[in-house]
VOVEXGU-296472 format. One line per 4 residues: number of its first residue (from 1); their letters; for each residue x, y, z of N, C-alpha, C. Coordinates in pm, whole numbers, always signed. Each point is the difference from the previous one (the first is absolute). Layout:
N
NUM = A = X Y Z X Y Z X Y Z  ... $
//
This chain:
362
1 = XXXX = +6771 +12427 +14138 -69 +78 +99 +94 +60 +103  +145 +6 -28 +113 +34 +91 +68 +125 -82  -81 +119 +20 +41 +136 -99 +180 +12 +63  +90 +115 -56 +107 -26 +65 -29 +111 +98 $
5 = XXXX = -79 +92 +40 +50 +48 +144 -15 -120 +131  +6 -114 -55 +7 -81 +126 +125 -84 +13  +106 +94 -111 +113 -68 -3 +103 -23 +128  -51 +111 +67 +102 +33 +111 -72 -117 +145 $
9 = XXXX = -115 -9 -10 -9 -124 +86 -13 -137 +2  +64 -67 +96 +38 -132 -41 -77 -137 +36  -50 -56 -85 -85 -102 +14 +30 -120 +97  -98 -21 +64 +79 -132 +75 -127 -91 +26 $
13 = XXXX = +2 -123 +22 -120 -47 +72 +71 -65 +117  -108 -24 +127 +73 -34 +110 -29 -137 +10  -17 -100 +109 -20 -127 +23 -136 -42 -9  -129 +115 +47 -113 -30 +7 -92 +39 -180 $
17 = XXXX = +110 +73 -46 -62 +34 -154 +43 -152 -68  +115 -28 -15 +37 -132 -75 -85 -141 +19  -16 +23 +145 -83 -132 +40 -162 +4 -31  -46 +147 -10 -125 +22 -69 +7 -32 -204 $
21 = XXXX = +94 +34 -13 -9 +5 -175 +33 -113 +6  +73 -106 +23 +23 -163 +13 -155 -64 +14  -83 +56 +114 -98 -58 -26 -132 -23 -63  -12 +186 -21 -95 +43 -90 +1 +46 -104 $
25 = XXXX = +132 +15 -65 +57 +78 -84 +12 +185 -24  -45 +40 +145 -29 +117 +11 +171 +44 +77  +2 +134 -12 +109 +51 +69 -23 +139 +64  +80 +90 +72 -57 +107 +98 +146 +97 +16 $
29 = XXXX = +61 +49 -83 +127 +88 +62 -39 +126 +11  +91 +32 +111 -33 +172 +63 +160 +45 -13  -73 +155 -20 +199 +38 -63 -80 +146 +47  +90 +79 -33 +41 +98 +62 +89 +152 -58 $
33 = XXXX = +11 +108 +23 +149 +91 -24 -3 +96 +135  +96 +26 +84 -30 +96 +43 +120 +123 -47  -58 +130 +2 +90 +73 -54 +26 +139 +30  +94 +53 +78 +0 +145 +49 +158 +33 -13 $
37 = XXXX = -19 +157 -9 +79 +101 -55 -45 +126 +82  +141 +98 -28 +2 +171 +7 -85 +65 -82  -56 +61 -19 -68 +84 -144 +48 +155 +57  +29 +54 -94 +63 +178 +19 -67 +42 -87 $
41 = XXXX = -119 +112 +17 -57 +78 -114 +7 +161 -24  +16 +27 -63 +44 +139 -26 -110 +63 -122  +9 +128 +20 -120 +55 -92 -160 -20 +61  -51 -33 +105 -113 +7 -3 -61 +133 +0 $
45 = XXXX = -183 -27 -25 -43 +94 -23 -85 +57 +148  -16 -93 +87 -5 +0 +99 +48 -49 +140  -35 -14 +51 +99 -22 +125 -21 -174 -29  +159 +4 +64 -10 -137 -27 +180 -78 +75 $
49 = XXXX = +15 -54 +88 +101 -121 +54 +144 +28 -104  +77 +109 +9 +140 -32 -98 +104 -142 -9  -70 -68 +118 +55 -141 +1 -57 -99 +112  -35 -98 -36 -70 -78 +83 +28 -155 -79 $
53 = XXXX = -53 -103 +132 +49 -144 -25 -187 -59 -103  +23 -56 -104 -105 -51 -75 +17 -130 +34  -130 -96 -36 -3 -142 -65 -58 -10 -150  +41 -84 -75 -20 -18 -107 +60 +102 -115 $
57 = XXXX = +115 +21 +40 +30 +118 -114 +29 -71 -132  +87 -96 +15 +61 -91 -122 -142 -49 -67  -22 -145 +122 -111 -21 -63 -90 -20 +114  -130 -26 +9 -102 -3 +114 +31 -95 +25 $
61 = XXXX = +23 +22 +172 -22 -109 +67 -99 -86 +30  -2 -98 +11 -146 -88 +5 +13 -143 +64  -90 -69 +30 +12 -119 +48 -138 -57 -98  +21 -164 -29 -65 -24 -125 -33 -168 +27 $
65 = XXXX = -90 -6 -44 -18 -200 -34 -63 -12 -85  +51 -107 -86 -12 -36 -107 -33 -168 -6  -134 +15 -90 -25 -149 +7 -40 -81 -172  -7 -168 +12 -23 -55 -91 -82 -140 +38 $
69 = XXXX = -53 -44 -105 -71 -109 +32 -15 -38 -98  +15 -143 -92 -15 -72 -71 -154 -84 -6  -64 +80 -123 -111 -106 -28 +2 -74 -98  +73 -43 -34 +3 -111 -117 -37 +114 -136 $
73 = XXXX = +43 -139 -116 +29 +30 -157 +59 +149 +14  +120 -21 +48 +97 +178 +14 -104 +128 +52  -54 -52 +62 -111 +164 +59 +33 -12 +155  +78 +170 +25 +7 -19 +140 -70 +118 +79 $
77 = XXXX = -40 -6 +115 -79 +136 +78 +118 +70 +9  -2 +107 +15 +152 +143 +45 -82 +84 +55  +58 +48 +86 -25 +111 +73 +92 +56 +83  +15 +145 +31 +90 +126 +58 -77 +50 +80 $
81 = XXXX = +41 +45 +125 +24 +108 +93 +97 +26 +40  -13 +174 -23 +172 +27 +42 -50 +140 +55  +31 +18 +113 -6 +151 +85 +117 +45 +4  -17 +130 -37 +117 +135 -15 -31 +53 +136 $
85 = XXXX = +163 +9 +58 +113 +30 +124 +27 +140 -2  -58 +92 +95 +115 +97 -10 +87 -27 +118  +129 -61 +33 +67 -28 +87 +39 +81 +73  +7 +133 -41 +62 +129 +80 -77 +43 +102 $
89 = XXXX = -151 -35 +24 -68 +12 +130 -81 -162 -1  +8 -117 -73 -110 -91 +13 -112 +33 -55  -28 +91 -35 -204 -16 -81 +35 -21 -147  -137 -50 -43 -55 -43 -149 +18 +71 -44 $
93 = XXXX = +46 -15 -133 +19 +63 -131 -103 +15 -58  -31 +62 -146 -109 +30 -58 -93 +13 +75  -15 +173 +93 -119 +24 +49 -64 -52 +112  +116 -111 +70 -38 -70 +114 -94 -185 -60 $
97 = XXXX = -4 -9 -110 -24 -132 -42 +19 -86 +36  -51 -123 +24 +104 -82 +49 +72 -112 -73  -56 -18 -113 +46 -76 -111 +5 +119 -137  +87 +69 +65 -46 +148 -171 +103 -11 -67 $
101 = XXXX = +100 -108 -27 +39 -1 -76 -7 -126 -150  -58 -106 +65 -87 -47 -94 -43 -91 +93  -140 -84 -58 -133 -110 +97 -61 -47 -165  +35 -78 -23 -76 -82 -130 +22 -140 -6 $
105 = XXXX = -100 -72 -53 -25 -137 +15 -1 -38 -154  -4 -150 -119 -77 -2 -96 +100 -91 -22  +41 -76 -110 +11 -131 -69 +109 +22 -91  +77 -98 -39 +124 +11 -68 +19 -118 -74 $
109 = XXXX = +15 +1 -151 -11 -114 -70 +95 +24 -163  -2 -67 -55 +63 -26 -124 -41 +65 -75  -132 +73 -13 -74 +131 -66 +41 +117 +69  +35 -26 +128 +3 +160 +44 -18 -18 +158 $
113 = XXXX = +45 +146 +30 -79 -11 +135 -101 +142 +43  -91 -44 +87 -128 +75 -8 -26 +33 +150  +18 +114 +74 +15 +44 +113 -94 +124 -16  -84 -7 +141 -58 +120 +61 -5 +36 +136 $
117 = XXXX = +8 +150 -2 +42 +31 +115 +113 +162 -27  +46 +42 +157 +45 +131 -59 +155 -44 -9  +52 +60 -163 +86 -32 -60 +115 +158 -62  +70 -97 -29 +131 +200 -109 -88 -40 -110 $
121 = XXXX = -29 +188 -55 -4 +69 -89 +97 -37 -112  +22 -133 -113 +40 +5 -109 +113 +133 -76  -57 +89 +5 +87 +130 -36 +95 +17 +87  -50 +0 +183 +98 +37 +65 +121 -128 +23 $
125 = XXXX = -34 -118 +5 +106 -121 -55 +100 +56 -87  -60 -7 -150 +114 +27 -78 +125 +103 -24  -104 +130 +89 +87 +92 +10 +120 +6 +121  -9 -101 +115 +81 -16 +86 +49 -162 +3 $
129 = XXXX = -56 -93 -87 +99 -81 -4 +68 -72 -162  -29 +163 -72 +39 -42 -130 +129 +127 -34  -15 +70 +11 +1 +170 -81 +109 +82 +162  -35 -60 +113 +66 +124 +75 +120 -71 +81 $
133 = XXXX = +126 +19 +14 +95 -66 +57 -4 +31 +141  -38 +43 +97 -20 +20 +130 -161 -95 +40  -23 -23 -116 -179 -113 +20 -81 +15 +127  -61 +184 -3 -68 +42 +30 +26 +2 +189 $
137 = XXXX = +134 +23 +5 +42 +35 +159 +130 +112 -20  +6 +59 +131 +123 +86 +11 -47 +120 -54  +97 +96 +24 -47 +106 -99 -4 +27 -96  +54 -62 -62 -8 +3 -142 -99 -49 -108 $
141 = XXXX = -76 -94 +92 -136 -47 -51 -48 +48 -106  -73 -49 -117 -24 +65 -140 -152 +86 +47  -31 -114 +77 -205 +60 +23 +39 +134 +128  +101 +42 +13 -19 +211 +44 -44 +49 -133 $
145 = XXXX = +27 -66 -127 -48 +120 -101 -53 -96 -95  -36 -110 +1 -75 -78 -166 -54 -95 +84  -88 -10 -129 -85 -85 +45 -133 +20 +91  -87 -47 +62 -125 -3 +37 +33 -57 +166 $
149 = XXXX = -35 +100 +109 +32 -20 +106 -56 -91 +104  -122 -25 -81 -49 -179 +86 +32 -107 -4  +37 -72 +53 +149 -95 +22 -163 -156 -77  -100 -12 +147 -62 -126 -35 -142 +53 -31 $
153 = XXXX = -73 -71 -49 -162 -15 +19 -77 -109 +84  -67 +41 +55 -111 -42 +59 -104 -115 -78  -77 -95 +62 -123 -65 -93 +40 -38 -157  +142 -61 +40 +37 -4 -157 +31 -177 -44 $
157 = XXXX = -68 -30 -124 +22 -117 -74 +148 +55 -89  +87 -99 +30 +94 +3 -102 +32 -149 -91  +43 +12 -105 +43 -119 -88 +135 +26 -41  +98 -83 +37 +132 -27 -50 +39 -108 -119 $
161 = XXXX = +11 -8 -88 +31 -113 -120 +149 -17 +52  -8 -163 -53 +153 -59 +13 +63 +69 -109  +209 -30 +30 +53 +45 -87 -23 -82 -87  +55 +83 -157 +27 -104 -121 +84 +49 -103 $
165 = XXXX = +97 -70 +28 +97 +72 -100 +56 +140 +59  -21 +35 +104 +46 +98 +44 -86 +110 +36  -150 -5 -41 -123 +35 -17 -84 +72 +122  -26 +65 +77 -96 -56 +74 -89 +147 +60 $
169 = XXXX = -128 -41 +25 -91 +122 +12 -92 -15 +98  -89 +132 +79 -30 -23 +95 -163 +134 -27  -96 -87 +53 -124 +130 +0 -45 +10 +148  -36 +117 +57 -50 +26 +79 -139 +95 +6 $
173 = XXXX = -119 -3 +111 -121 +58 -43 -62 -10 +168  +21 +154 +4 -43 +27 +176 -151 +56 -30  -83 -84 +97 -139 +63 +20 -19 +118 +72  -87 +122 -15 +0 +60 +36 -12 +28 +141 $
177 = XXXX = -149 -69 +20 -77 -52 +155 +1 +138 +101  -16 +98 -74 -43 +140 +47 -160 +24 +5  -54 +60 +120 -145 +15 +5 -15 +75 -131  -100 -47 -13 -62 +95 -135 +22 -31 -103 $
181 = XXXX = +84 -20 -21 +99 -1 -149 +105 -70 +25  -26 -96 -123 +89 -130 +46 +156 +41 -102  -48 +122 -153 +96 +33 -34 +121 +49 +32  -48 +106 +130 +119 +81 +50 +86 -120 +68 $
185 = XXXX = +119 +27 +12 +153 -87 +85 -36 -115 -52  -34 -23 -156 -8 -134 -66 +110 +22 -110  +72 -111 +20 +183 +29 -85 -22 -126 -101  +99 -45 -76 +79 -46 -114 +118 +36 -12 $
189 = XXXX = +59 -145 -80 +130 +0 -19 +89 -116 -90  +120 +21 -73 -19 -133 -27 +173 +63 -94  +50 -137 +13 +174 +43 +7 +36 -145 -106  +101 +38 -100 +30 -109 -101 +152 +37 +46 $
193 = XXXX = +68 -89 -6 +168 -41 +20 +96 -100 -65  +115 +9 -17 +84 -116 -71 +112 +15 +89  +82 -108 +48 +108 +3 +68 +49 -115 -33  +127 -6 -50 +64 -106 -65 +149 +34 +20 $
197 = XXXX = +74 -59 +18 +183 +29 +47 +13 +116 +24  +96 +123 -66 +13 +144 +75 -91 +74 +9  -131 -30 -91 -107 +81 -17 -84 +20 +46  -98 +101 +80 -66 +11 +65 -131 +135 +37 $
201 = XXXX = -113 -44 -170 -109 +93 +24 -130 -20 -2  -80 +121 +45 -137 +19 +68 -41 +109 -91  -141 +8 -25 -107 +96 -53 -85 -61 +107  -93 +70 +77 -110 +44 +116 -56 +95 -38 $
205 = XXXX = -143 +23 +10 -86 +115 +2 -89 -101 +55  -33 +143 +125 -139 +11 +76 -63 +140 +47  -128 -20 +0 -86 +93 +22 -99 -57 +102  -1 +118 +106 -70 +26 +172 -107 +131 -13 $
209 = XXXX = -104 -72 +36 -123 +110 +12 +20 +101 +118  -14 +88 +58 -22 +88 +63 -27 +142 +80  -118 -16 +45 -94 +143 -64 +40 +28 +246  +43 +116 -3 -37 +50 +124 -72 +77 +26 $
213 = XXXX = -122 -13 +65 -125 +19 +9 -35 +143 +35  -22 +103 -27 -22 +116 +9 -67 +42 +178  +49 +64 +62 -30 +56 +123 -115 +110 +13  +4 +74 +137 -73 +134 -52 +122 +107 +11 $
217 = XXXX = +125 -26 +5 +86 +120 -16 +88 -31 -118  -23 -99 -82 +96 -60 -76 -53 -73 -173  -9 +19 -89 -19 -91 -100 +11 -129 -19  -43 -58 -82 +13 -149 -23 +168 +54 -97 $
221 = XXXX = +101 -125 +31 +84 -39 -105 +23 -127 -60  +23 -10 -96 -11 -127 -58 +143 -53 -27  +74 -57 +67 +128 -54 +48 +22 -125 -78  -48 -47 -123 +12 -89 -54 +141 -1 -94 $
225 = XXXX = +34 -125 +7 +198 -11 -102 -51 -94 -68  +99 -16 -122 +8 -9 -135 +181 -75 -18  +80 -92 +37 +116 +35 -41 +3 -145 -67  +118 +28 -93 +67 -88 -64 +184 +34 +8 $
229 = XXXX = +15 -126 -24 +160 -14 +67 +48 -113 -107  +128 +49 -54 +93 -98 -69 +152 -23 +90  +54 -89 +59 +118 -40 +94 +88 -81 -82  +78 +7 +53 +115 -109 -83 +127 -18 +64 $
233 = XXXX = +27 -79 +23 +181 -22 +82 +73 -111 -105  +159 +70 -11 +31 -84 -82 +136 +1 +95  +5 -147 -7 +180 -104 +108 +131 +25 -100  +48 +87 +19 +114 +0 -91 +182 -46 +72 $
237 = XXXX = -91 -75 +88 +114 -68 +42 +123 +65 +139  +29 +146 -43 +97 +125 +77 -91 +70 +63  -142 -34 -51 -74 +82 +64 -144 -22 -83  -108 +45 +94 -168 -38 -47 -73 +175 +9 $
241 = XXXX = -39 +21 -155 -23 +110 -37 -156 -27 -22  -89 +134 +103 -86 +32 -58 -139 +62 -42  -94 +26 -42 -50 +127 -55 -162 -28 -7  -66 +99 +32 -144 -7 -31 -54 +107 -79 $
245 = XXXX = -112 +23 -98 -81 +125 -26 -124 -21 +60  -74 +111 +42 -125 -34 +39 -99 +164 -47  -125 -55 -22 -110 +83 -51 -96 -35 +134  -39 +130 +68 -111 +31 +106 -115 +107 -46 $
249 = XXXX = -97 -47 +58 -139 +66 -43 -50 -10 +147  -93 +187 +6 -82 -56 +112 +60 +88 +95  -48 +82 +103 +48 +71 +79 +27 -81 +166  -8 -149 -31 +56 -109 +103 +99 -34 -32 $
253 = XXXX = +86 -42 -84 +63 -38 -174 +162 -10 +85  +13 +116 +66 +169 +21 +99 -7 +17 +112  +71 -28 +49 +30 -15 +132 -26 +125 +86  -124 -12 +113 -55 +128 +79 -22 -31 +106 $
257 = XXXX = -34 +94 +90 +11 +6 +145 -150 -34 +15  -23 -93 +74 -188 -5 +16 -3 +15 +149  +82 +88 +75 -73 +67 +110 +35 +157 -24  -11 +45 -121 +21 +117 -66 -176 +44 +51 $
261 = XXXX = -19 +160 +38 -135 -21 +32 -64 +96 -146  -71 -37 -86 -51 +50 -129 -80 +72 +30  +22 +85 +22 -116 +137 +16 -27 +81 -109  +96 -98 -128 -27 +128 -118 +59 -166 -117 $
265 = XXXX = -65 +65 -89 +99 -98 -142 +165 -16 -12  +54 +96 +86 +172 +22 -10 +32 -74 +105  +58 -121 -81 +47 -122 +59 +125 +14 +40  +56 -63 +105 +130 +35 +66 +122 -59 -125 $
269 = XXXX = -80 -110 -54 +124 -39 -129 -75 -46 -122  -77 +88 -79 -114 -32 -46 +88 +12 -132  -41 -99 -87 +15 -42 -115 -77 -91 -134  -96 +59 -43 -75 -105 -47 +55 -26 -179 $
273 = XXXX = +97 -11 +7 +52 -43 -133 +160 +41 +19  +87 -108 -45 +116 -51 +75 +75 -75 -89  +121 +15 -16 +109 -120 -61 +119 -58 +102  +15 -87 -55 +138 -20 +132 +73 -68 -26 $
277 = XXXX = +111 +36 +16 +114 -103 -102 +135 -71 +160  +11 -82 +2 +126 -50 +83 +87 -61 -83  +173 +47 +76 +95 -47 -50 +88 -65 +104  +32 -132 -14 +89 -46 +141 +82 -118 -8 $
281 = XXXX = +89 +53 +80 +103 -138 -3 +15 -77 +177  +47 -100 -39 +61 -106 +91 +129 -50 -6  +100 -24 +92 +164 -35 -40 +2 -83 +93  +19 -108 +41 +99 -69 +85 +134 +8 -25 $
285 = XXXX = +39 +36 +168 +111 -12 +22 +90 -67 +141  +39 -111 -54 +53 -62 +184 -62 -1 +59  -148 -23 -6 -77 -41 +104 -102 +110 +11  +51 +145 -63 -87 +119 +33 -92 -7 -137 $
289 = XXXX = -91 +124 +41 -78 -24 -179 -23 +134 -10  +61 +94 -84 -4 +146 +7 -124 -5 -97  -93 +149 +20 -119 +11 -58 -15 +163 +0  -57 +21 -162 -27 +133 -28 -148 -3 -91 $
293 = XXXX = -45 +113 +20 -105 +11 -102 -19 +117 +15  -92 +88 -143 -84 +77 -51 -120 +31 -46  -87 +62 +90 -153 -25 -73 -42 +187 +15  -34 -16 -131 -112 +96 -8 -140 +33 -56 $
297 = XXXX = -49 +43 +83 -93 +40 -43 -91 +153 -35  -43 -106 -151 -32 +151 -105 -139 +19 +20  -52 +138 +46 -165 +54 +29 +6 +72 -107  -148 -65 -50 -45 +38 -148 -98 +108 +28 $
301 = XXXX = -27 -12 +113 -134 +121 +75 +44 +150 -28  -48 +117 -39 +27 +104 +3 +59 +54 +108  -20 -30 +129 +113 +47 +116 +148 -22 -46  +37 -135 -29 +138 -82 -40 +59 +1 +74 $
305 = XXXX = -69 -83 +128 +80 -34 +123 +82 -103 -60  +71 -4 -59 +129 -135 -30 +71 -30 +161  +119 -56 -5 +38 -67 +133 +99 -108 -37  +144 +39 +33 +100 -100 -51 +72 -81 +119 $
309 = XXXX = +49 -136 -7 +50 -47 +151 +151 -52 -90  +80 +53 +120 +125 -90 -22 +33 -76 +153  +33 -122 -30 +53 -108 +93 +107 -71 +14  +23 -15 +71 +138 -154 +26 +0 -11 +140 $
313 = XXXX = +62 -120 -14 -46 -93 +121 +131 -135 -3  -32 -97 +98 +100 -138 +4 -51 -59 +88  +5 -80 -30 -61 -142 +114 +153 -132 +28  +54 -28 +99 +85 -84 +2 -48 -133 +78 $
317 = XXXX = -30 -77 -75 -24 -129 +60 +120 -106 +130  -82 +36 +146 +117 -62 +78 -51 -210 +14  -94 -8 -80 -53 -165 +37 -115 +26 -112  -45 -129 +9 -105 -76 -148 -143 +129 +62 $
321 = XXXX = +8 -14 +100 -119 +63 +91 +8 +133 +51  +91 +87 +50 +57 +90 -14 +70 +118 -72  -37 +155 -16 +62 +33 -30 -4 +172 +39  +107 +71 -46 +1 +137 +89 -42 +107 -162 $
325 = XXXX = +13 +122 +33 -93 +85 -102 -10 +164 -8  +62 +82 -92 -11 +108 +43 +2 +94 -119  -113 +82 +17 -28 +79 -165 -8 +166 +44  +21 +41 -104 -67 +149 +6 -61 +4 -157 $
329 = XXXX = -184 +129 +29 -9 +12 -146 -14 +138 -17  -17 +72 -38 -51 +149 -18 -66 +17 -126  -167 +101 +63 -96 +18 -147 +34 +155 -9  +15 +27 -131 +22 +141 -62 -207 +29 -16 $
333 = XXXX = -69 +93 +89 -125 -5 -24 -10 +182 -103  -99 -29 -87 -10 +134 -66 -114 +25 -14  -30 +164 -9 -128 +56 -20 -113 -48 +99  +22 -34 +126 -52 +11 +139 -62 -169 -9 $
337 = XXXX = +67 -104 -40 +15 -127 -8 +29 -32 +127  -57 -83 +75 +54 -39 +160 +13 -167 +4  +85 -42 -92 +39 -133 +24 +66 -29 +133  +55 -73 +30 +61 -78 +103 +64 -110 +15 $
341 = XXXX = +107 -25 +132 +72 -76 -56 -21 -86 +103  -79 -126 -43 -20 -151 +127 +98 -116 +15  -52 -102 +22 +38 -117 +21 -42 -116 -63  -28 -135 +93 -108 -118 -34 -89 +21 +72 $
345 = XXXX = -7 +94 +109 -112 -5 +84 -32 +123 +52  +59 +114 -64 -80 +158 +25 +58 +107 -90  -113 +64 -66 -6 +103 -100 +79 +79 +50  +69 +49 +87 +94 +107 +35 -36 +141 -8 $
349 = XXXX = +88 +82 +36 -77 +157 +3 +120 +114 -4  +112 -17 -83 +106 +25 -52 -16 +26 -142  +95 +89 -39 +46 -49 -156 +119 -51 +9  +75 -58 +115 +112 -117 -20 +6 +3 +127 $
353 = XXXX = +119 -111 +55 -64 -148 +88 +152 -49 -11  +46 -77 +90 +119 -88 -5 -56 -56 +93  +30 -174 -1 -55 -99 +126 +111 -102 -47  +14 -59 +101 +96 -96 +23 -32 -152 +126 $
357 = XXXX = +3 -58 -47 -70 -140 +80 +50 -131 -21  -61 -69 +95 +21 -168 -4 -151 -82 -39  +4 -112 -83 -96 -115 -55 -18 -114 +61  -31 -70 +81 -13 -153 -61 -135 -40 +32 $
361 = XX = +52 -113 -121 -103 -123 -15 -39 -120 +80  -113 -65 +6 -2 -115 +93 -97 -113 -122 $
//
């Protein structure tokens, strides 16, 4: 239940957690990242800051607690809250939330573990902590151009199976709980994996209902995605190589602006049928970790807004908890394609971006 974007923060329990799990077998750690940087964007399409101080560019900042409790024959309670930081002025992340980056409760056992509550999107996991070497921060981030741009769901039961043999799989199933219609913003999902010594892959597909409700100056659109995703990283020791394909359906399907105002069917990055391929490496070196990647994406739509990103980046680790960070990516956009180039914590409004920052963990 410890995905790796929580690699960068560091677990601890203090005097009053130990003396609680000693007595009840329960425990309580709170951890943390905070994280800010430069961001420089160039190419926008509108007005927009050519440089300004962010939080969360690498990865979102957040403050988090994490708990356990032992009920006998190996079954324990778990539960998360973790609120997303924007540190660069102090307010909530995701929309002003206050736990929006995950709030779920549910049980953990030798069968599995079984959590509900709002949780990550399966697809968007694998594609940022399987398939993209920047793992979905910096600019270079894979999700500016693949993949499905809703990070979590809402009202969601998930099931995780233990590993086996290297094995291991995960379903997810968000209720809708929309007036009227319980179908619309009712999702699925469900991700099979093997990770065993250098090897390291994911198949995910999920599908998200959603219909935006027709106005009196505006039509109904039906914003519903469709994607499937194959990831893979392989440790070759000089360096960790590696690559995703992905198939999108659905004019939700890629990554779009949803304060775009739709006054017509011509979506600001509209794509309802999509391929997407990433290519990427990782190097350590002396402490630094140089990073490049390639993603593009192919529009099967008769417009053929395609959209290609090139990246590199480095992160130099100054402590276990610490570390400094600095990328540039640039999207080649075609045939009036308006991709963009973000972060971990904002879609951006560029077609390239250089940011440069400091991490740590608690």
């Amino acid at each position: 239940m410890k995905p790796s974007y929580f690699a960068l923060a560091v677990m601890g329990f203090g005097p009053c957690a130990l003396s609680a799990q000693a007595q009840t077998g329960s425990s309580a750690t709170v951890y943390g990242v905070l994280d800010a940087g430069i961001v420089a964007e160039r190419g926008c399409t509108s007005d927009c800051a050519s440089s300004k101080v962010s939080g969360g560019v690498a990865s979102g900042s957040r403050l988090g607690v994490q708990g356990r409790e032992a009920l006998g024959n190996d079954v324990a309670a778990v539960y998360t809250l973790e609120a997303g930081v924007l540190n660069d002025t102090g307010q909530s992340d995701q929309d002003g939330r206050l736990f929006g980056r995950q709030a779920y409760v549910g049980l953990d056992s030798r069968l599995g573990a079984l959590t509900l509550g709002r949780q990550y999107n399966p697809q968007y996991l694998a594609l940022t902590d399987v398939a993209d070497p920047f793992k979905g921060g910096m600019a270079g981030s894979a999700s500016n151009l693949a993949g499905y741009s809703v990070k979590r769901y809402d009202n969601t039961v998930k099931y995780v199976t233990p590993a086996l043999r290297g094995i291991s799989a995960s379903a997810i199933y968000s209720f809708g709980e929309t007036p009227y219609s319980s179908a619309n913003n009712r999702a699925y999902g469900a991700t099979i994996g093997y990770s065993a010594g250098a090897v390291n892959i994911s198949v995910s597909h999920q599908r998200k209902n959603s219909l935006i409700l027709a106005t009196s100056s505006a039509p109904s659109i039906d914003m519903s995605a469709r994607n499937t995703l194959v990831a893979a990283n392989v440790d070759l020791g000089v360096a960790t190589a590696f690559a995703a394909v992905g198939v999108n359906k659905g004019y939700g399907s890629s990554p779009w602006d949803p304060s775009n105002a739709y006054s017509s069917l011509a979506l600001s990055m509209s794509s309802s049928d999509s391929r997407d391929t990433l290519l990427g490496v990782s190097v350590p070196v002396s402490g630094f970790k140089l990073l490049a990647s390639y993603v593009h994406k192919d529009d099967r739509d008769l417009a053929n807004r395609d959209a290609t990103q090139f990246a590199v980046g480095l992160t130099y680790a100054l402590s276990k908890r610490s570390d400094f960070y600095a990328s540039y990516a640039k999207i080649r956009n075609k045939n009036g394609a308006h991709y963009t180039v973000g972060n971990a914590s904002d879609a951006g409004r560029g077609d390239s971006a250089f940011n440069m920052g400091f991490r740590h963990g608690f």
